[in-house]
C-alpha positions in Angstrom: 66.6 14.6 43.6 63.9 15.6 41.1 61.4 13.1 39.6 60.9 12.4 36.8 58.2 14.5 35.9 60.2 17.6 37.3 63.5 16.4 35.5 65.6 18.7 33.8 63.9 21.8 35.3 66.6 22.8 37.9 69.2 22.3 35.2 67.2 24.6 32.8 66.4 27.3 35.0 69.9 27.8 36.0 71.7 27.7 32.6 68.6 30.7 32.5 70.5 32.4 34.5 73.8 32.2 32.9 75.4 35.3 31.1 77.5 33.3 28.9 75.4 31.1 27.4 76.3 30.6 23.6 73.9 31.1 20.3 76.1 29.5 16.9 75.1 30.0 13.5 77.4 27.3 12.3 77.1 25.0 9.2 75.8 21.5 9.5 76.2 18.1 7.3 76.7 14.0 7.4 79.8 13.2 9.0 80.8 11.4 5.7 81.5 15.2 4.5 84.9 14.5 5.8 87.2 11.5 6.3 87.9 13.3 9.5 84.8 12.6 10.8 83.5 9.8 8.6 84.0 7.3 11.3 83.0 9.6 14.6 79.6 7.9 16.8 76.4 9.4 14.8 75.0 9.9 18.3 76.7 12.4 20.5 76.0 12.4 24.3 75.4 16.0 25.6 78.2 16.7 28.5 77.9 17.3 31.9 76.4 20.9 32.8 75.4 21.2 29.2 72.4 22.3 28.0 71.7 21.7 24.2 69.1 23.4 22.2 68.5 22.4 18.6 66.3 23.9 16.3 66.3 22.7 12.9 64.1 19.1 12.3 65.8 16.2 10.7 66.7 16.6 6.8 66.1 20.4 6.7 68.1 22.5 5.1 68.3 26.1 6.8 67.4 29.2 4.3 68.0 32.3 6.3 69.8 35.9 6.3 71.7 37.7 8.8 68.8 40.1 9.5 66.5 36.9 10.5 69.4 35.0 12.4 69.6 37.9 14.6 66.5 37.9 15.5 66.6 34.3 16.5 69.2 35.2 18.2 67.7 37.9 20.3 64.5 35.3 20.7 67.1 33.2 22.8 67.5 36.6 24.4 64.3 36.5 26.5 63.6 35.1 30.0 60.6 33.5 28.9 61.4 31.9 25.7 60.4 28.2 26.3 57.0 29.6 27.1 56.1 32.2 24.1 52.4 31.2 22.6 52.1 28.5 25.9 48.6 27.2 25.7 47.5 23.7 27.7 46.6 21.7 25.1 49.5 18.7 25.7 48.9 17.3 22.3 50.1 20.3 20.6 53.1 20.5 22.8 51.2 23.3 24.5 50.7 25.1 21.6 53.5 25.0 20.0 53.0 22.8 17.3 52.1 23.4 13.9 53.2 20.3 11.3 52.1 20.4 7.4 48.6 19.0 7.2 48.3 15.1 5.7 45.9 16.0 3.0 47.8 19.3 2.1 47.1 19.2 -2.0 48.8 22.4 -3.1 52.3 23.1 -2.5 54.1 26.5 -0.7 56.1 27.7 -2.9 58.5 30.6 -1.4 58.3 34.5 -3.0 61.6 34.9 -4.7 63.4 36.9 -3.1 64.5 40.7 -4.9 67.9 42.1 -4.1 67.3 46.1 -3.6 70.3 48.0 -4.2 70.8 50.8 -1.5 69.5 54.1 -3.0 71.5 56.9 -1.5 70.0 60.7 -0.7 72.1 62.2 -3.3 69.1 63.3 -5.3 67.7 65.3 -1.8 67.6 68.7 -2.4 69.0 70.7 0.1 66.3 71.8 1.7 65.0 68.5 2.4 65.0 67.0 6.1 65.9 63.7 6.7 62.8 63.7 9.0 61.7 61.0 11.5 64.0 58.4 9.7 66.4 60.0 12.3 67.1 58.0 15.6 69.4 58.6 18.1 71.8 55.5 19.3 75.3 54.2 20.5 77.7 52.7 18.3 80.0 50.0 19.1 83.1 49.8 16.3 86.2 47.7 15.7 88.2 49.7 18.3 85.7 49.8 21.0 83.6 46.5 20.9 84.2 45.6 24.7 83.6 48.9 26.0 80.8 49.7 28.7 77.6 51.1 26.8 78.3 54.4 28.6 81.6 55.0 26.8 80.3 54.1 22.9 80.3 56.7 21.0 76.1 59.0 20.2 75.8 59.0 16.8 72.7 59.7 14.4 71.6 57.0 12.5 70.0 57.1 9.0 67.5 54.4 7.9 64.8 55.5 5.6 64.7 52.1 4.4 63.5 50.4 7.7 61.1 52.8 9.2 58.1 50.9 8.7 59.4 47.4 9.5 61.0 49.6 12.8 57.9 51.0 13.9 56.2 47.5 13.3 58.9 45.7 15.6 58.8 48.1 18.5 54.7 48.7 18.3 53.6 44.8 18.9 53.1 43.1 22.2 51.8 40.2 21.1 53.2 37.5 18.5 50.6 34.5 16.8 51.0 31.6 15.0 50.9 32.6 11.3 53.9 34.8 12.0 56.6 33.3 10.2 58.5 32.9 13.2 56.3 30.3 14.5 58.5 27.9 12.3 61.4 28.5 15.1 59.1 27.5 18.1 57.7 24.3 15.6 61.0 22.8 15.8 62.9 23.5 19.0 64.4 20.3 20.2 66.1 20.3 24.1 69.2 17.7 25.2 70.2 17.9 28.8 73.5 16.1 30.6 73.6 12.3 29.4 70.9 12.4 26.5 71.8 11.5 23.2 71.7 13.7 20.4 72.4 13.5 16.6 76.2 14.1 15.8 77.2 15.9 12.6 80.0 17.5 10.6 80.1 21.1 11.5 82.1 24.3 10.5 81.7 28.1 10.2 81.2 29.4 6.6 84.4 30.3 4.6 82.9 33.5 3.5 79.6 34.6 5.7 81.1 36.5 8.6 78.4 36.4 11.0 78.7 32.6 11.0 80.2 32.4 14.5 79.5 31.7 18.1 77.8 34.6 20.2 77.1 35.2 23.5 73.8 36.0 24.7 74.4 37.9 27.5 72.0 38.2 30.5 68.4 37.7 29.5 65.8 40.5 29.2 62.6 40.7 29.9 61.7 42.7 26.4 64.4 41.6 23.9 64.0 44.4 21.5 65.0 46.9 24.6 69.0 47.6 25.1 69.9 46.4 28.9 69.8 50.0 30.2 66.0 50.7 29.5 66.9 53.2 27.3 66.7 53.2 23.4 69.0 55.4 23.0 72.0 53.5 24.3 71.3 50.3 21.9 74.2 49.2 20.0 72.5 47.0 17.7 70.2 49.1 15.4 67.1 46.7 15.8 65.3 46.2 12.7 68.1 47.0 10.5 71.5 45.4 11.8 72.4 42.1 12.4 74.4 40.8 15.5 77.5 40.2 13.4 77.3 44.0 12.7 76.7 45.8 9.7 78.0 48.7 7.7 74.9 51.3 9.1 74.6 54.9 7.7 75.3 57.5 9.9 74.3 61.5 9.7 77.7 63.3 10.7 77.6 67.7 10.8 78.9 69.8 7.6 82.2 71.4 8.4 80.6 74.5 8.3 77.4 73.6 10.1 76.3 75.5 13.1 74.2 73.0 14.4 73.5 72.0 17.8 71.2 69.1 19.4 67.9 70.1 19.0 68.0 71.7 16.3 66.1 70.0 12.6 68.9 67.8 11.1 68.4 68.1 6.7 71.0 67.9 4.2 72.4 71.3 4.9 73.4 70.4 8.7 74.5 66.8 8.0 76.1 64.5 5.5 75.7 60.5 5.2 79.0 58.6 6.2 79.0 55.0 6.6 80.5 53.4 9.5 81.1 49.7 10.3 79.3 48.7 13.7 80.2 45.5 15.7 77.3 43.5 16.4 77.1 40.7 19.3 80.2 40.1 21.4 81.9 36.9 19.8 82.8 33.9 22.2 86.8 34.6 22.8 87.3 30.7 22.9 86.1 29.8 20.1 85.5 32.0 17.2 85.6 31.9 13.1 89.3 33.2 13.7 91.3 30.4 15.7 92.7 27.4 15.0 90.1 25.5 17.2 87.3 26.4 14.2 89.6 26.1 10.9 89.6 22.7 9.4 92.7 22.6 8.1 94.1 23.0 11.7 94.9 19.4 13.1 93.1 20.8 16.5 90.2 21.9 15.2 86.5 20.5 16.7 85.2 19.6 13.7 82.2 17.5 14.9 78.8 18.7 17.1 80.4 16.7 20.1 83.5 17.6 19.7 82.6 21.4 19.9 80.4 20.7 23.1 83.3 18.7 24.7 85.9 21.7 23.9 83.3 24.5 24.9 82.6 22.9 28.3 85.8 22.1 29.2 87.3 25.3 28.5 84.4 27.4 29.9 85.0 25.3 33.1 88.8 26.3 33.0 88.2 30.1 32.2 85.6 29.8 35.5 83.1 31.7 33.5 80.3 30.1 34.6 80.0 30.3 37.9 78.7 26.6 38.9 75.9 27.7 36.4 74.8 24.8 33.3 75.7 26.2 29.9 72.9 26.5 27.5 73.7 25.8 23.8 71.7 26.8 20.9 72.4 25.1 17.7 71.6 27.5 14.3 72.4 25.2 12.0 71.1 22.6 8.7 70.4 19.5 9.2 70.8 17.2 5.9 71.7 13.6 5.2 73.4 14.3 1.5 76.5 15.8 1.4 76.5 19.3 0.4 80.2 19.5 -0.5 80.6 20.5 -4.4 84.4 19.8 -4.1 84.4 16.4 -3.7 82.5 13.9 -5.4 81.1 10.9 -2.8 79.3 8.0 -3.6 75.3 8.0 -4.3 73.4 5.4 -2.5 70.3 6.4 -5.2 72.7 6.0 -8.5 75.1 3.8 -7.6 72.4 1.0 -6.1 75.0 0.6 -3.5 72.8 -1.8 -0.7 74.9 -1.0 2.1 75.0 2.8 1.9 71.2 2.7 1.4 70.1 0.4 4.4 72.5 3.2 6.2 70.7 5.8 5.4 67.6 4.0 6.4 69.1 3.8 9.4 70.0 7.1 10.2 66.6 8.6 8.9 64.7 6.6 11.5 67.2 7.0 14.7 67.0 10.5 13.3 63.5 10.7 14.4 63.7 9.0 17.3 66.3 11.4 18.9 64.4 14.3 17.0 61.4 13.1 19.1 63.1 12.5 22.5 64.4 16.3 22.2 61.1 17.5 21.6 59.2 15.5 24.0 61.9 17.7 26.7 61.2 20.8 25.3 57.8 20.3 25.7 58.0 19.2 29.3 60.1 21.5 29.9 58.1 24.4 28.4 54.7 23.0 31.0 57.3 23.3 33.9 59.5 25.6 33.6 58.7 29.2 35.9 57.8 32.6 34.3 60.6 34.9 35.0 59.1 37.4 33.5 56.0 39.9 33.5 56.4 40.8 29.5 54.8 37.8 27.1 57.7 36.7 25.1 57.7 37.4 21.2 58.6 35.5 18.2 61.2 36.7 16.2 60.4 39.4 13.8 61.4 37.2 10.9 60.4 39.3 7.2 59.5 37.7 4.1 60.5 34.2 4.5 59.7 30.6 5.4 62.5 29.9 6.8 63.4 26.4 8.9 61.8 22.9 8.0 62.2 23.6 4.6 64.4 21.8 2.3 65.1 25.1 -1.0 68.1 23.8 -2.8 65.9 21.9 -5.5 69.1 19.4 -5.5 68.5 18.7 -2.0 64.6 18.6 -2.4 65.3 16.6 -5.4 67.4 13.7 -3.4 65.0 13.4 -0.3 62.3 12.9 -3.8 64.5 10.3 -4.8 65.1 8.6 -1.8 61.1 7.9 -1.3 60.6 7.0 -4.6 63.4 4.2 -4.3 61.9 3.0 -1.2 58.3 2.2 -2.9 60.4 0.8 -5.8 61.8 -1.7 -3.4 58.5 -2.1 -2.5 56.9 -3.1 -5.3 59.4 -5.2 -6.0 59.1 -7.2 -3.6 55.3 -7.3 -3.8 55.8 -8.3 -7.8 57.9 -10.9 -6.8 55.7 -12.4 -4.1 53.2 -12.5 -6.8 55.6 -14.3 -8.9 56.4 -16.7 -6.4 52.8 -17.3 -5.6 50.7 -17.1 -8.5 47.7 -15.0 -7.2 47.3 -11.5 -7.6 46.0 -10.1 -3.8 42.4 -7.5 -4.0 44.1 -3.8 -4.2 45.3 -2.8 -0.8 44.9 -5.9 1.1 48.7 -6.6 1.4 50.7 -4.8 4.1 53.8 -3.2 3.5 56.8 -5.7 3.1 59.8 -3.6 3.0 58.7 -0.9 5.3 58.4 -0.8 8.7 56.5 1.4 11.2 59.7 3.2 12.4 60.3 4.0 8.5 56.8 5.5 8.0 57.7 7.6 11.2 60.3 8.9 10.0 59.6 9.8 6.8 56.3 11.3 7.9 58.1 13.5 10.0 60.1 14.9 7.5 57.5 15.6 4.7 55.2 17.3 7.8 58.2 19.4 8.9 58.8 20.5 5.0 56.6 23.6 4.8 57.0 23.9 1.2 54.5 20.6 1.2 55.7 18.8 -1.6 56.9 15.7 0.3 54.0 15.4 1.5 51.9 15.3 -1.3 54.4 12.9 -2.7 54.8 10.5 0.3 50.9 10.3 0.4 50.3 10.0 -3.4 52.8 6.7 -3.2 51.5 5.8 -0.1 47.6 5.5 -1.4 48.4 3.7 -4.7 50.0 0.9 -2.7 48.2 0.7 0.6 44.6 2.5 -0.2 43.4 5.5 2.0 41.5 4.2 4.9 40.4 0.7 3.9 43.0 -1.0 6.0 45.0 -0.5 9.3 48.5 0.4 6.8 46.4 2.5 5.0 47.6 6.6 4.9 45.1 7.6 7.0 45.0 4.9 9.9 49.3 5.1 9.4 49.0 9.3 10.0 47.1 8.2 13.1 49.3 6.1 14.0 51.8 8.7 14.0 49.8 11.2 15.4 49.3 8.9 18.3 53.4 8.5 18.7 53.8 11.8 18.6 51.1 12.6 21.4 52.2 9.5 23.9 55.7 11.0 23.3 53.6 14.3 25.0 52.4 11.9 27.2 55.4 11.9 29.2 55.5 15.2 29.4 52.7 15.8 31.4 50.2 15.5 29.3 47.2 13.4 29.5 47.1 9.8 31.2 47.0 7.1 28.7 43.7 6.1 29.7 42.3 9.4 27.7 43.8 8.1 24.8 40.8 6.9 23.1 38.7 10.1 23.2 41.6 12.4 22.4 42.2 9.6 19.2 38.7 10.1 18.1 38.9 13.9 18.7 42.1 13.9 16.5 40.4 11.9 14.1 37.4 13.9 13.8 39.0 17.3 13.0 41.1 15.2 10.6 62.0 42.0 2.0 64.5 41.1 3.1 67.5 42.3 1.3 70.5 40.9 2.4 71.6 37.7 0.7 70.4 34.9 1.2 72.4 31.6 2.8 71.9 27.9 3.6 73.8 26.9 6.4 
């Protein structure tokens, strides 16, 4: 048997190993967003030979595209994943940390995002070539999606559009952390056999096709490369296509073209014809397009257990895994409010209904605390865990967007607002009433919070420093300060952020990080230094 500092690192390195590991983009909500589920545990237990990988931090809200879920997908893709941007600072998870600053003042707001119609060559003259937006590939369509690379059909592929992103993707060897995929290794949370992990509603999107579960295949040592070493035989256009596959431009000969290979390909050789590739191959057990995934089947998994359960068990039937642990990966939203428009459910912020609010109390703090305990794994986990690997792992190539840990929807941004504002209302309640009651009036700041507990401030905290757009963090302090002061006083925001900064790095701690009796210097330390044009989704 392992110890405890060595836990989980077998496990992990075997379900490496596994070909038929699963990657779902899949939507996510409360399990109140059906009566189906409204009374399933809100804490699953990951099965046996399961490994779970979650990567969206409590309260989030997921705003992505195809073309940047595929590359999260082929992230996952890479031997080395757990230990892209590894550094040995413990405290930082090994570099892999990067939370919204307490004294952040100004707030991140997105780009908006421009919709670019697709501009055809029919104003090319005839003489024009189409150039070095040319590349050679494999194609893999509806008829011939499980066929070995060697039988897909050649085929030119046009993509003026992408050339420069293209070039970009295949030229760098190295990724950093102001990429915008840094947000991806920011939030990774890891649940092996036993743990406990938050349970939610969860179901493919009625519309967005390349909502489904993939497999990832065997891992790669360079994820942009196809399995064969050669470019030439990809199937996924990289860059340009997403894994659910895409409707791709290809160059096809004139009828009464002479041309052979080799020869300049212009618009009097070749004509554009669009094709429909297939992207990733799909899970066969459980897809978008069985009963298993629709909820109006009576046998459909409808919660994030309930899919785990189903997958393991029939994986272990099929005998696709070899004696190998299945690795998981979760692409999915994360939020307390309901997102359903269809169906009205009660508000625990209008309808002042106690119950429903000490609930969600509740929920936002055990929230954390799992969040937390699936971090502090990754992190071990990631100090640990073997290079397989000679190539440095990349993040994904994600383009013009902020993506994870951000909460968009200004209704959803709006009710997290609401939620902290009716927790300081309770507080100051309370506080008016104790003054009532006692007929003094206390110095400013001198009082400690009444209503709120340590766990609470956790909590929250974590969400408003996992929101990159900022502004629940400058709201949370701003609240914070007028009640409790700044530093004067152990609940004041400052010594509280400490406090939380300390949490976070004992939860380190156990990773293999410094002995406690380091703690003082490293809290002094801490102190001290105080176009994409696809649409886009929320899942």
């Amino acid at each position: 048997m392992s110890s405890s500092r060595t836990y989980g690192k077998d496990i992990f390195e075997e379900a490496l190993q596994n070909p038929t590991n699963i990657f779902m983009t899949i939507h996510g909500g409360p399990l109140n967003y059906s009566e189906r589920t409204i009374n399933e545990r809100k804490l699953g237990v990951v099965p046996d030979n399961c490994v779970l990988v979650i990567i969206t931090p409590p309260q989030a809200i997921v705003y992505s595209s195809p073309q940047n879920d595929t590359e999260t997908y082929r992230f996952f893709q890479q031997k080395d994943w757990i230990k892209t941007l590894m550094s040995d600072s413990p405290s930082t998870c090994y570099g892999a940390d990067n939370y919204v600053s307490s004294t952040i003042t100004h707030k991140n707001v997105p780009p908006k995002i421009v919709d670019e119609s697709y501009e055809s060559d029919n104003s090319l003259d005839n003489n024009d070539t189409y150039g070095d937006d040319i590349q050679y590939g494999k194609i893999r369509t509806k008829d011939n999606v499980y066929k070995n690379i060697e039988e897909l059909e050649k085929v030119l592929f046009y993509q003026p559009e992408e050339i420069k992103e293209k070039k970009e993707f295949y030229e760098r060897t190295t990724s950093n952390t102001s990429e915008p995929g840094f947000e991806l290794l920011n939030n990774i949370q890891i649940f092996l056999p036993g743990d406990e992990f938050y349970n939610q509603w969860q179901g493919f999107d009625e519309d967005s096709t390349d909502f489904d579960a993939y497999s990832l295949g065997p891992l790669k040592d360079d994820y942009r490369i196809p399995y064969t070493g050669n470019i030439e035989d990809e199937t996924l256009i990289y860059g340009s296509t997403a894994y659910d596959g895409n409707e791709v431009t290809t160059l096809i000969p004139r009828s009464n073209s002479t041309w052979t290979e080799g020869d300049s390909v212009t618009t009097d050789t070749h004509k554009q014809k669009k094709r429909e590739s297939i992207g990733a191959k799909r899970v066969e057990y459980f897809n978008r397009h069985l009963d298993i995934t629709n909820h109006g089947s009576e046998q459909c998994k409808r919660t994030t257990e309930q899919i785990l359960n189903y997958i393991m068990n029939e994986s272990e039937r099929r005998g696709e895994n070899n004696g190998l642990p299945k690795m998981i990966i979760m692409n999915s939203c994360s939020p307390t409010r309901n997102l359903s428009r269809k169906r009205k459910t009660p508000s625990i912020l209008e309808s002042r209904n106690n119950s429903l609010y000490e609930d969600m109390q509740e929920n936002i703090i055990y929230r954390n605390q799992v969040y937390w305990k699936g971090r502090k794994q990754f992190c071990k986990l990631r100090r640990i865990v073997n290079n397989h690997s000679d190539v440095m792992p990349l993040l994904p190539f994600w383009k013009d967007s902020v993506q994870f840990t951000r909460i968009d929807d200004n209704r959803d941004l709006e009710y997290i607002h609401r939620f902290i504002g009716r927790e300081f209302e309770d507080e100051k309640n309370t506080r008016l009433l104790r003054i009532e009651n006692e007929n003094r009036i206390p110095p400013d700041y001198i009082e400690p919070p009444q209503t709120m507990s340590d766990e609470l401030f956790f909590a929250l905290y974590t969400v408003a420093a996992a929101d990159k757009r900022g502004s629940i963090m400058i709201s949370f302090r701003k609240n914070w300060t007028d009640l409790f002061g700044t530093d004067q006083y152990p609940h004041s925001w400052n010594n509280m952020v400490q406090k939380w900064v300390d949490m976070k790095n004992s939860t380190y701690e156990y990773s293999g990080g410094k002995k406690k009796k380091h703690k003082k210097s490293r809290k002094k330390v801490n102190k001290s230094k105080r176009k994409n044009k696809t649409k886009k989704y929320k899942r």
